[in-house]
N, C-alpha and C positions, 0 to 999 in steps of 0.2 A: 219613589224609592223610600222618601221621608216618612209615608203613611204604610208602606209594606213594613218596614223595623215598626215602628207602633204597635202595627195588627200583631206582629208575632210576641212582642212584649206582654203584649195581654191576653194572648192565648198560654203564655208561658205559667203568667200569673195564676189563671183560672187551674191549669192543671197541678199545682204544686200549691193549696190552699189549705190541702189538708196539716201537712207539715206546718206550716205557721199556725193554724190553729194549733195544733199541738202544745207547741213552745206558748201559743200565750194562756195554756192549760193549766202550764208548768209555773209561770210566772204568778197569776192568778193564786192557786194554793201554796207557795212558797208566800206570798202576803198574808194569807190565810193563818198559816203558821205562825208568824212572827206576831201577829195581831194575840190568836189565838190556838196555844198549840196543840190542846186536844180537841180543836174542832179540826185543825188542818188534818193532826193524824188521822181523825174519823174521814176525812172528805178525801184523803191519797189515794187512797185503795181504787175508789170511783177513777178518781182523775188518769191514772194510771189506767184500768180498764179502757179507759173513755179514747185516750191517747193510741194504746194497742190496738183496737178494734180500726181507727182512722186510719193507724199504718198497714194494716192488713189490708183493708179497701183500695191504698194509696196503690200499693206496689200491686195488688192483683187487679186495679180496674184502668192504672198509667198507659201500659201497652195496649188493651184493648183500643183507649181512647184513642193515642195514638194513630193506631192503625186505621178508626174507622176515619181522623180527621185527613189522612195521609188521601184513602180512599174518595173521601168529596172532595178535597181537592183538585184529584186526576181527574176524576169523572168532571168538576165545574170546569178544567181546564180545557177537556174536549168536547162537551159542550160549545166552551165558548168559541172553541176554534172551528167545529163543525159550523155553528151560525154565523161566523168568519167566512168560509168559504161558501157556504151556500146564500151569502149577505147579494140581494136583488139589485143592489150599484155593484157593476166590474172595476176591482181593485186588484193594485198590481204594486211589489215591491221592485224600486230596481236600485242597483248600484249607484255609486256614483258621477259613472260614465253612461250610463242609461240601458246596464245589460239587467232584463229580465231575473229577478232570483225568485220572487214567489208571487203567484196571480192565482184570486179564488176560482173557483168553477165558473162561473160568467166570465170574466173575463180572459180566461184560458178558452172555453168556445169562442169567441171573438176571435182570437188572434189565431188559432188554429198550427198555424206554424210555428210552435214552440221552442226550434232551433234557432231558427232566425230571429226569435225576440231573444233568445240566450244570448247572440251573439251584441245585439243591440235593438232596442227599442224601435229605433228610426227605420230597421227595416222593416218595420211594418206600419209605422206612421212618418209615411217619407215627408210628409209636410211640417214636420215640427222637425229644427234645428236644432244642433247641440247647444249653441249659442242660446236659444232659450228654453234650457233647462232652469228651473230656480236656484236662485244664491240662498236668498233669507226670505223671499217674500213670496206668496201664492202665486201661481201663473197659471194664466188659462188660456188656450190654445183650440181654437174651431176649426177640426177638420173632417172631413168626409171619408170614411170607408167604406170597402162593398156599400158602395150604393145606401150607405146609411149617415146621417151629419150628428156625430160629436162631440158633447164640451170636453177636453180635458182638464182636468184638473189635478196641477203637480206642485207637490210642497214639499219643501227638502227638511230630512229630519236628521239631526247631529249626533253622532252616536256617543258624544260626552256628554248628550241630557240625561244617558239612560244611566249612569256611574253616579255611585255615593262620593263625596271628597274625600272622602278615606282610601279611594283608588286612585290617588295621583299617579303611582309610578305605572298605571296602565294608562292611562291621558299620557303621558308623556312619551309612553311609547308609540302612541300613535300619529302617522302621518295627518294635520291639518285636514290637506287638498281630500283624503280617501274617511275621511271620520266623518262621513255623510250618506243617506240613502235618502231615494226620491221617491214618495209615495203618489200614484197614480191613479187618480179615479177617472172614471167614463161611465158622463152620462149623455141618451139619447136623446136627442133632439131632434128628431128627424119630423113628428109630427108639428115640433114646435116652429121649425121652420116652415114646415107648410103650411101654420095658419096666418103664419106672419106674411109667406106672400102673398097668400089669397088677400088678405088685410090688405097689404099694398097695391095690389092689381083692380082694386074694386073702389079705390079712392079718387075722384073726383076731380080731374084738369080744365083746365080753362083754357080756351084758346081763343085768338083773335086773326079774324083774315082779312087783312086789305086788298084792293083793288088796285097796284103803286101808278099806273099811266090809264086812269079810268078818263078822264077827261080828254087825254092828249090823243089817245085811240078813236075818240067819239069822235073828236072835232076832222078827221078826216074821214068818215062814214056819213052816207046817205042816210036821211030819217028812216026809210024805208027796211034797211039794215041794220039800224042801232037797235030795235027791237028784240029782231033775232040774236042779234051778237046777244045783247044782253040777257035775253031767255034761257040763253045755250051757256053763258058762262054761272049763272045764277043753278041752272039743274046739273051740271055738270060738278058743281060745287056741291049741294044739299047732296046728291047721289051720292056719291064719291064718301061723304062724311055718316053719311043712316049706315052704308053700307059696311063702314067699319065701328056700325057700332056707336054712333055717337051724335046729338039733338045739336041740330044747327038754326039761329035765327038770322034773319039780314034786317040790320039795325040801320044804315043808309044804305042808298044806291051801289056804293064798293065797299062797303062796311059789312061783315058778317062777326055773328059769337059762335063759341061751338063749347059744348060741354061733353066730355065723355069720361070713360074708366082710365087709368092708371096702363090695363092692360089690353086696351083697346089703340092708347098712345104707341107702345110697344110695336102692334101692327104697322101705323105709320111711318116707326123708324126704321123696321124691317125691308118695309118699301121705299124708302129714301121719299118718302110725300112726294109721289111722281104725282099727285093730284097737279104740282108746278108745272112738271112738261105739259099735261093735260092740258092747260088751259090754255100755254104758250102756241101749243099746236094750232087754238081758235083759228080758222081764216074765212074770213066770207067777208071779203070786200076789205078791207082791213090791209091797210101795209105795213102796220106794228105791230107786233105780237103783245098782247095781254100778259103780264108779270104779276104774280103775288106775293105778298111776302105777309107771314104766317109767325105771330108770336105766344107762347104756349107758356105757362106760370105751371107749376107745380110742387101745392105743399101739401104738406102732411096736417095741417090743422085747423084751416079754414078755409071756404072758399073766395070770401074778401082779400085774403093774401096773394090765396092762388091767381086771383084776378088782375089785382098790382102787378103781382111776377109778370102776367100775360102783358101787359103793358108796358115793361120795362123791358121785357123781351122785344114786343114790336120796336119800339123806338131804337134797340142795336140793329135788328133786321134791316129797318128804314135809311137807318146811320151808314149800315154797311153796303146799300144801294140799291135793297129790294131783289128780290126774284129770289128769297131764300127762306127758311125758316130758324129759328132761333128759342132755344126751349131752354127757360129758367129754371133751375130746381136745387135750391138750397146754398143760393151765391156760387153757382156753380151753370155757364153759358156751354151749350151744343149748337150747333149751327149743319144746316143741310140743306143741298143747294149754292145757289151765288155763283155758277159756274161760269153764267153768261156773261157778255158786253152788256151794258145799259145803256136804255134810250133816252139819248139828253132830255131834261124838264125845259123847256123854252118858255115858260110860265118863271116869272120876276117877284109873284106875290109874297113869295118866302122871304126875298130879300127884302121888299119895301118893309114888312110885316118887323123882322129884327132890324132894320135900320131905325123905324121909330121904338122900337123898346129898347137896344141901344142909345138912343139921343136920352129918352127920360134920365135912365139911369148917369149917364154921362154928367147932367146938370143937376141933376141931385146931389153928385158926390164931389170933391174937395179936389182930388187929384188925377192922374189915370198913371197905370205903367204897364207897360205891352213885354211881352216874353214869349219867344219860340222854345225851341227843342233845341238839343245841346249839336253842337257844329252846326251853327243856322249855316244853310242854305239862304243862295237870293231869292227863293219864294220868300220865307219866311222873313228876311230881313225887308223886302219891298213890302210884306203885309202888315209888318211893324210899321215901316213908315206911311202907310196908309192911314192906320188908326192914329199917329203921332198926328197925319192934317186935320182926321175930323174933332179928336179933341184940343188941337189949336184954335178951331171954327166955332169950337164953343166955349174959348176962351178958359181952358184951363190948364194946368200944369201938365207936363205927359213926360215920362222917361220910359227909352227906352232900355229893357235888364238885358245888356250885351258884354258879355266878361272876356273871352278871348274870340274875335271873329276870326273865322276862316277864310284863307286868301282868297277865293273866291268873291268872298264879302267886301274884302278891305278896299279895292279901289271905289267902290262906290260907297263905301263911309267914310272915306275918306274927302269926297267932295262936299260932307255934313261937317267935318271936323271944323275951326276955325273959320267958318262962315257967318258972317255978319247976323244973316237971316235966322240963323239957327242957335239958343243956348249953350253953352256950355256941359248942361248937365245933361243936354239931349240923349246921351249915353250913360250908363252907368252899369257900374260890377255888382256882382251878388252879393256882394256885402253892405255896398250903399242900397242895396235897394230893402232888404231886410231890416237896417237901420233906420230907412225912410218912410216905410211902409204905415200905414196906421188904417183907425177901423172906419176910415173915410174916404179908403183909396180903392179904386174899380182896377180890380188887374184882368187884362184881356190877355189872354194865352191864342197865338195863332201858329199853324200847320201840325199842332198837334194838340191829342185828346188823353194822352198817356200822361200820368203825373211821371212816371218815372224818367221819362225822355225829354222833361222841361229841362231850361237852361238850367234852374232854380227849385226844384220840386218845395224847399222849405219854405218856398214864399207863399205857396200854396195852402199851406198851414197856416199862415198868419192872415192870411189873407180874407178878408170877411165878406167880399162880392166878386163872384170870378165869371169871366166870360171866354168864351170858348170857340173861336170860329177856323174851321178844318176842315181840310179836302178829303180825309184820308177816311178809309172805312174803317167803322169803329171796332174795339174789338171788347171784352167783358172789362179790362181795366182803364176806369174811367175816372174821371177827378170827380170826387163826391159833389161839392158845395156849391155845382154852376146855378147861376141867376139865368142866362142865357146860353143856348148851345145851337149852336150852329154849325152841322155839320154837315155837307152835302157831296157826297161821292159823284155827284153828275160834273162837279165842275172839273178844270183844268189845274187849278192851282188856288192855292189863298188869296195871291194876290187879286186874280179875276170874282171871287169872294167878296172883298175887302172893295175892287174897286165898283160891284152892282148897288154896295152896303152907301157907299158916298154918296149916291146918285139921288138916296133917299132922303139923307139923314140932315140935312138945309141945301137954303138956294143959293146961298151966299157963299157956299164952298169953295176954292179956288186951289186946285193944284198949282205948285211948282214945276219947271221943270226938272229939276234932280231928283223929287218926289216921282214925276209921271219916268224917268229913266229907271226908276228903281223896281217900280213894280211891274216894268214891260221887264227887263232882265226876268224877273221873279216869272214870269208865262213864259220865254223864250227859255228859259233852264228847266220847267216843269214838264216844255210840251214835249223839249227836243226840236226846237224850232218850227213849234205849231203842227208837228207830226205827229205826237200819243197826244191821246185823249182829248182834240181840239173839237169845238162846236159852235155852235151859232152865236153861241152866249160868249166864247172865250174871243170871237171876232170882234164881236161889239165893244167886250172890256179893251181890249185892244188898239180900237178905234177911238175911242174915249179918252184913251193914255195918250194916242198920238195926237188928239185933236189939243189937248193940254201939255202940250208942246215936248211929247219925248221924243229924244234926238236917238236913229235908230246907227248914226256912224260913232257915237260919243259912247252907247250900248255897247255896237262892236268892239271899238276899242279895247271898251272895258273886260270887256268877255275873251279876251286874249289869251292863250296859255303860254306857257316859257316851253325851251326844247325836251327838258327833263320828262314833264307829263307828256310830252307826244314819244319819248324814245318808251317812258313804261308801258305807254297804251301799245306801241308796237311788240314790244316782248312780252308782254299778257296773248294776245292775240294770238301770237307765233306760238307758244305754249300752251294753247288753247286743248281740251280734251273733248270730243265729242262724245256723248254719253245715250245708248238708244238711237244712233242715228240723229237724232233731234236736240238733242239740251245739249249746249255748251257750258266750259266749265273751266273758268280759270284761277288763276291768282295773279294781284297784284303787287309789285316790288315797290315799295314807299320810301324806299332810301332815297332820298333827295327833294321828296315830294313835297311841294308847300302844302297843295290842298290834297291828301290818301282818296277822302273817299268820295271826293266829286271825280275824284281821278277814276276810280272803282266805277262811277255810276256813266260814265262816260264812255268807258270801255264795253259795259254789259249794254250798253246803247248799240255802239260799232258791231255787235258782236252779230246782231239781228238781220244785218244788212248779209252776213254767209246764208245761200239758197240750204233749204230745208230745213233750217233751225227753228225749231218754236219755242223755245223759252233759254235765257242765256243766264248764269250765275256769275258772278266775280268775287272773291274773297279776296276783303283787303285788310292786315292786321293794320293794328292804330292803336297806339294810347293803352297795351296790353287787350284791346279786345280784336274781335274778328268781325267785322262789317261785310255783311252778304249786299250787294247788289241783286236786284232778280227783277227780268226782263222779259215781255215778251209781246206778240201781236194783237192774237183775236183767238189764237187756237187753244192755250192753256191760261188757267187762272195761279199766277205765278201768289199771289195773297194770300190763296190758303196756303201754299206748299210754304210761305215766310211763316204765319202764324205757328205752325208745328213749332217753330222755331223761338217762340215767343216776339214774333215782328206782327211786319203786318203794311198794309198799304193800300195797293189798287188790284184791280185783274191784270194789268200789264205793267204799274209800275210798283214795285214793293222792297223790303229788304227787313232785315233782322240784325239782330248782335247775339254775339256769341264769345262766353269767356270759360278759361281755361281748358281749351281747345286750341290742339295744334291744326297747320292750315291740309294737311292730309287727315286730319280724323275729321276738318270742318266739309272735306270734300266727300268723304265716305258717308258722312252724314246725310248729306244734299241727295248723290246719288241713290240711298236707301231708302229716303221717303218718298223721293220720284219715283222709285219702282213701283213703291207701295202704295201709294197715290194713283198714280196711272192703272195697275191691276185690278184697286177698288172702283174705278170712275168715277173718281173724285175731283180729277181736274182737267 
């Protein structure tokens, strides 16, 4: 506005130049005079002429000019407005509420329906909210119409920029919220998106495919046969991989690479990598079925990356028990597959292998302090005192971080409390342990892999060597900084973990028996009384405990409930909803309850024993959250249906939390993914 008064000030000037010359004509021989007055009179006459002839010009050539400057103006104004509308980016003026008032020729073809952008924008761009209309700042907004993708771009313009200050009482009379229009461009992108997928579809993955029971399937086939099995799982593998497209090598005997496109990956998650059943189906002589489990890395920038990712991915696959696939791409886990049971590992060399790289570490370091997952359980607390003997046996300081246990726990910590045998500081809270902690101290984390689900997760952070040993299948949130991880889905529990780890770790090791009571509890609460997930390996730990003197009537005892948790587990039951025929579905009443969610997991146990049930839920509020129990046989994989959940566990024993969720939105919940789960056969 500042530079428009300018411009007109010196178009004013240039038309009205004759007049000022005039006067300084007049000024000029009026000097002339005074100096010299019969020159001046000689030179008036002139001056005078000189003067009239300017004003004659002035007033007969002012209107002409005028009118012709009036004329380019019109003319440069519709010009300019003409190359306005015919302008190759589709712009569009709207309101402040996002109704259409003026759009050039393109982008009036676009929208076509120019009653419906009058009435609002949005009817024609249903993807963009009023909510993100701009305030002050540019916004842009990617959406697809007819079948064409794109950018908007909307910046809001104030209609107090376009006023001089000399127009205050027009600003004042205008409303704030309405003294706005939103200017709208659109530009296509629709080729620009297509090169961008092609770019992406033609980019390079890595894959990794294991063999998970290559050994344990041999060793009960005839030579005669290991041949053919292995000819048959070897082409059935290369086939399977050429024919979507993608260069497979076999690096060992169960060991394969595979490299292919971006959009070749695609194909195989389309198919769910039924390459797995393929190979599971193998039979010729065989009484295991062959499992793979398949780890895929996917970056955008190198394939060294992309091949770390393929490795970080296998070892969640392996974590979470094989028979599934697991695909990395940008801190960001898929998983496909892991439907099945697993075939227990009866092979020990895992354990012996981390029991001595546990012992190094052990003796290297200053102190030890063990930490489960918050409301330990008697796995986790018998796993803790597992690791409390072997770094007694190697002669160092060990605490365990135990801040409120759960009644469950208390009667058998309480046979550690003022015991001769046992320190004082055997126990401690989270706050002594953060206080005690230093860059010398080994913390071993057992029955879980979640930082978030430690008793402690800030110890985790200070903590400069972490060790990790866990039953549970893993899931993408993992504690960064492990020296050791140990986590193995074939077993029964931590404890059975913790007691193959002793067997390795000196000869001189000598259980207690309050020790060997603690970790037999911890299998007997894990298995369900040697019922889920028991095996050859969880007998032996077993046998081990009892041979080192665990008393299984002093266990009982211990494992006693009051009448309270048997009246809730009966009125969970009795309330019980059956869902599909199949999945049970209750809640539990905590009012009175010492220990909720053993009481929760006790229930969803009971629940399995009603004919036709495959998989059982219990929701039990606690502490403001909502604890899912989830239960089942052999028929549904109850892990992933928790994971949706942000949990996680086994195929038959699992569970999740859930907060600011009522125990009816927690059940509407459960029921919607099982539907949804079940339709996609996914579990």
């Amino acid at each position: 506005m500042k530079k428009k008064n300018k411009n007109i000030r010196a178009i004013k000037l240039y038309v009205q130049w004759p007049i000022l010359f005039s006067v300084l004509m007049l000024i000029i021989n009026l000097v002339v005079v005074l100096c010299d007055i019969k020159i001046g009179i000689t030179i008036a006459p002139c001056c005078i002429a000189y003067i009239v002839m300017l004003l004659i010009m002035y007033y007969q050539r002012t209107a002409r000019f005028h009118s012709v400057v009036v004329k380019y103006a019109t003319n440069y104004d519709k010009i300019q407005n003409r190359l306005l509308k015919n302008l190759d980016v589709p712009y569009a003026i709207l309101d402040y509420e996002g109704a259409l008032l003026w759009g050039n020729q393109f982008f009036m073809d676009i929208v076509e329906n120019e009653k419906a952008a009058k009435r609002s924008i949005l009817n024609i761009f249903s993807d963009i909210r009023a909510s993100e209309f701009p305030k002050d700042k540019m916004v842009e907004k990617h959406v697809i119409y007819k079948d064409v993708s794109y950018k908007i771009v909307m910046r809001r313009i104030f209609v107090s920029e376009l006023f001089d200050k000399e127009d205050k009482d027009v600003l004042a009379s205008l409303d704030d919220k309405k003294n706005s229009l939103i200017a709208m461009y659109l530009y296509d992108e629709t080729e620009i998106k297509r090169y961008e997928k092609e770019n992406k579809e033609q980019r390079i993955v890595v894959g990794l495919i294991d063999i998970d029971n290559y050994e344990e399937v041999f060793e009960s086939v005839d030579e005669t046969k290991k041949v053919v099995i292995s000819a048959l799982v070897e082409r059935k593998i290369t086939k399977y991989m050429q024919n979507m497209g993608g260069i497979i090598k076999r690096l060992e005997k169960d060991k394969y690479i595979v490299i292919l496109k971006r959009k070749d990956l695609k194909k195989l998650q389309e198919k769910k990598f039924s390459i797995l059943e393929e190979v599971r189906s193998i039979t010729i002589g065989n009484d295991m079925s062959l499992t793979l489990s398949i780890g895929i890395g996917v970056d955008e920038d190198t394939l060294l990356v992309a091949y770390e990712a393929a490795r970080a991915a296998m070892d969640l696959a392996l974590g979470r028990g094989g028979d599934q696939v697991a695909i990395k791409e940008n801190g960001n886990v898929t998983y496909f597959g892991g439907k099945n049971s697993k075939v227990e590992k009866n092979t020990k060399v895992k354990s012996r292998v981390k029991a001595h790289a546990l012992k190094e570490i052990f003796i290297a370091k200053d102190d030890v302090m063990v930490m489960g997952h918050t409301i330990g359980d008697l796995d986790c607390f018998g796993a803790s005192v597992g690791i409390y003997r072997i770094a007694k046996t190697l002669q160092k300081r060990v605490h365990i971080v135990l801040d409120k246990p759960s009644e469950s726990v208390k009667p058998f910590m309480n046979r550690f409390i003022n015991n001769d045998d046992y320190e004082d500081d055997m126990f401690i809270s989270e706050d002594e342990a953060l206080d005690m902690i230093t860059p010398n101290t080994v913390l071993v984390v057992v029955d879980v892999s979640r930082p978030s689900y430690t008793e402690c997760p800030k110890l985790l952070e200070k903590a400069k060597t972490v060790m990790v040993i866990d039953h549970h299948r893993q899931s993408g949130d993992v504690i960064d900084n492990m020296v050791i991880s140990y986590i193995d889905p074939y077993s029964s529990s931590a404890c059975e973990m913790v007691v193959e780890v002793m067997q390795y770790v000196d000869d001189k090791l000598k259980i207690k028996s309050l020790e060997s009571d603690a970790m037999y509890a911890g299998i007997i609460v894990d298995t369900n009384n040697f019922v889920t997930k028991t095996g050859v390996r969880t007998f032996e730990a077993a046998a081990y405990l009892r041979k080192n003197g665990a008393d299984l009537i002093k266990i009982r005892k211990d494992l006693r409930t009051d009448l309270k948790d048997y009246s809730a587990k009966a009125e969970a039951i009795k309330n019980v909803e059956i869902f599909l025929d199949q999945f049970a579905i209750t809640a539990c009443d905590t009012k009175g309850l010492s220990s909720p969610t053993t009481v929760g997991a006790q229930i969803a146990d009971e629940l399995l024993n009603i004919a036709g049930i495959k998989a059982s839920f219990v929701i039990t509020p606690y502490n403001n959250k909502l604890y899912i129990s989830a239960r089942s046989i052999d028929e549904v994989n109850v892990q992933l249906i928790m994971e949706k959940f942000g949990g996680g566990g086994h195929m038959t024993v699992a569970g999740a939390q859930i907060e600011d969720k009522s125990e009816d939105e927690a059940r509407s919940m459960i029921k919607m993914k099982v539907a949804e789960m079940l339709s996609n056969d996914e579990i």
